[in-house]
N, C-alpha and C positions, 0 to 999 in steps of 0.2 A: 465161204460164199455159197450164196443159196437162191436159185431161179426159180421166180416167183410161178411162173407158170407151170412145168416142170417138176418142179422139188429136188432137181441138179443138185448136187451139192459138189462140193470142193472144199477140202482140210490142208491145213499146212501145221507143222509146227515153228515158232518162231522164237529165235533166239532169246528178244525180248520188247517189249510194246515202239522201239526206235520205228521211227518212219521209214529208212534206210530197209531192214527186215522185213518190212512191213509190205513197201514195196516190191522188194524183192520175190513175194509169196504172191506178192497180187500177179505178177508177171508169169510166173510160174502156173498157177492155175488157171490162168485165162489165157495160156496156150493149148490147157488139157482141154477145154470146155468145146463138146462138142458142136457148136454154133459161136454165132457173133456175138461178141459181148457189144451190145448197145447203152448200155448204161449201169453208174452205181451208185446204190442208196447206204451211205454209211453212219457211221455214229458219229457223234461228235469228239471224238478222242481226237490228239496231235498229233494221233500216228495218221489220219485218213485229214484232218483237216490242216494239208499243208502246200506249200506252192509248189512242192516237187509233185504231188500227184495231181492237183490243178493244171498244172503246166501239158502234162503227159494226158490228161484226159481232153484236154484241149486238141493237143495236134494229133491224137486218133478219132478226135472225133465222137467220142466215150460223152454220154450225159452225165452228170455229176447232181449229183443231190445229196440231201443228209435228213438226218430223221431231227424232229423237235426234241429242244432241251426240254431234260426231265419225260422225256417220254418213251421207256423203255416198249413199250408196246409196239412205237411205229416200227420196229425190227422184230416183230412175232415171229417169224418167219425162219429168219435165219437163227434167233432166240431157241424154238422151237428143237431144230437140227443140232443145236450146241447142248440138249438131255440127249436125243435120240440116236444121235449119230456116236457125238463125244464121250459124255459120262457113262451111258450108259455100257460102252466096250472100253473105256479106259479107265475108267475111276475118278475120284478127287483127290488121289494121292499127290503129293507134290512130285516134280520133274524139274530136272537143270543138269545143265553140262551140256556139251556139245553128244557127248556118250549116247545120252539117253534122248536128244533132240534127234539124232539119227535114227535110234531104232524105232521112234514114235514115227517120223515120217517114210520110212519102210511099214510099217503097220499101215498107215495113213493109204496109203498107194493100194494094197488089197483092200480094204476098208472101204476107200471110193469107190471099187468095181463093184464088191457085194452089193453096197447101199441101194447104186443107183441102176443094178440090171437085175436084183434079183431080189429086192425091198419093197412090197407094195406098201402103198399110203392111202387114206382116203380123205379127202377135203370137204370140210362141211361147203354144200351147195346151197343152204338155206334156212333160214329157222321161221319159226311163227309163234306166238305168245297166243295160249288157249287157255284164258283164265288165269289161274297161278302157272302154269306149266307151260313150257318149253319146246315145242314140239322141231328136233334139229332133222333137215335131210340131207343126205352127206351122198358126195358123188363116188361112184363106181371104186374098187381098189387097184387103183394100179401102180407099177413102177414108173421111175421117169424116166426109162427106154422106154416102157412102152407109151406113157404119155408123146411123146419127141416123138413115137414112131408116126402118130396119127397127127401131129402138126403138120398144119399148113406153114407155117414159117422156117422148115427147113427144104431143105433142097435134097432131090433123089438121092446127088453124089453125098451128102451129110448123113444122110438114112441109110445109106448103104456102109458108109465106113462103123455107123454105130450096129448092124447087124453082124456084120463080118468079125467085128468086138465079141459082140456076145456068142456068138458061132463058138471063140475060143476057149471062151470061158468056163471053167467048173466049180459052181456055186460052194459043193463041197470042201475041194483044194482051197477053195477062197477061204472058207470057213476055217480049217485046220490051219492055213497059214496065220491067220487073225489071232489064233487060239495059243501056236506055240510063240507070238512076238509078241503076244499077251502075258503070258510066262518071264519071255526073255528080258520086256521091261520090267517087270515087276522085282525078278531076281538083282537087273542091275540097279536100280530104284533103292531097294532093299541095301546091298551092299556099300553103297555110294554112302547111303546116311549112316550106315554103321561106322562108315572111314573117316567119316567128317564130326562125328557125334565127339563133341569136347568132353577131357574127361574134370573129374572132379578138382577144382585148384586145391591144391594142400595148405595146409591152416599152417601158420606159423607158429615159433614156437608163442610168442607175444601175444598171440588170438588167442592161444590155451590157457597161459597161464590168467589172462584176462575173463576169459570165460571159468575158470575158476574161482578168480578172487570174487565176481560177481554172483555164483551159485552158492560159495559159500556167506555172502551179505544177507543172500534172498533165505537160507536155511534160519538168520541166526532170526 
C-alpha cells in the first residue's frame, strides 16, 4: 500500500493471492497507517475485486476505486514502491512456506520504519517540452515523515505520535537488522529448495536395455 500524497508505504507478505490473505494484510496495515485511510485504488485482480472487501469498505466508509483494465500505469505509484522498496532489499528469488513468509514479514516491519523516516524521495513537480528536449522539475527530497510532518491534514495528536516514533528510532539498527533477515531469508530460501529439490528418477532396467537396442540400430 502506497499514499499518494506521502509516499507511506505499507508491505505485507501473503500466503497466497486468496482474497481471505489478502484481506487479512489490508487490515493489518491500515491499522499501522499513521492517518485515516479514506480511500482505495486497487487492480483489478479477485483478490481486491470482491464482495467481502466491497462490503467492509462500504460500512467504514473507505472509497473504493480500481484502476483501468490493461492499464498498468494507473498504479505507478505503488508499481513504483514494488522495485524501490521490494526488489530491491529482497530479491526475485522465489519464497513459500509459512518458514520463510515469517521472516519476510519480520524483515518487512524494520523495512517500513527505514523506508518511511529515513528514505527521502523526490517527485517530479513538472516538466516542459523545449524543442526535442524535456526539461523535468522535480520537488524538494524528502521522506514521508517528513512530508506528513508539514500536512495540513493531519492532526497535532497524529504529528506528535509520528515524532515520538522517530525520536526512537536508529536508522543504523534499522539498517543491520534489514541486513542480517536479509541473510536469515536467503539461508532459509537456500535450504528449503535444496530439501525439496527432486532427485533423479532411476531408469529401469527396460529403459536401458531399450536405449541400447536403439543405439545399437543407430550405429549399424
Amino acid at each position: 500500500m502506497t499514499d499518494i500524497y506521502s509516499g507511506w508505504t505499507e508491505v505485507r507478505a501473503v500466503r497466497n493471492k486468496a482474497q481471505v490473505w489478502v484481506f487479512e494484510a489490508l487490515k493489518e496495515m491500515r491499522a499501522c497507517l499513521p492517518f485515516a485511510l479514506l480511500g482505495i485504488d486497487s487492480d483489478n485482480g479477485s483478490e481486491f475485486i470482491n464482495h467481502q472487501l466491497y462490503r467492509y469498505c462500504q460500512g467504514e466508509q473507505i472509497t473504493f476505486t480500481r484502476s483501468r483494465p490493461y492499464r498498468k500505469n494507473d498504479n505507478c505509484f505503488v508499481e513504483q514502491k514494488n522495485y524501490t522498496v521490494v526488489r530491491r532489499h529482497i530479491g526475485y528469488q522465489r519464497l513459500e512456506g509459512e518458514q520463510e513468509q515469517a521472516i519476510l514479514n519480520e524483515l518487512y516491519h524494520y523495512l517500513r520504519l527505514y523506508v518511511n523516516y529515513f528514505q527521502p524521495s523526490m517527485r517530479l513537480a513538472s516538466k516542459e517540452r523545449i524543442g526535442a528536449a524535456v526539461k523535468k522539475t522535480y520537488s524538494p527530497a524528502e521522506t514521508p515523515y517528513k512530508k506528513l510532518g508539514g500536512s495540513p491534514h493531519l492532526t497535532n495528536g497524529q504529528k506528535q505520535i509520528l515524532t515520538r516514533e522517530h525520536e526512537k528510532l536508529n536508522p543504523a539498527e534499522l539498517k543491520r537488522r534489514i541486513e542480517t533477515l536479509r541473510e536469515k531469508l536467503l539461508k532459509t530460501a537456500t535450504r528449503t529448495r535444496h530439501k525439496i529439490a527432486m532427485p533423479e528418477t532411476p531408469r529401469s532396467p527396460w529403459h536401458e536395455s531399450n536405449n541400447r537396442f536403439f543405439n545399437q540400430k543407430h550405429l549399424e
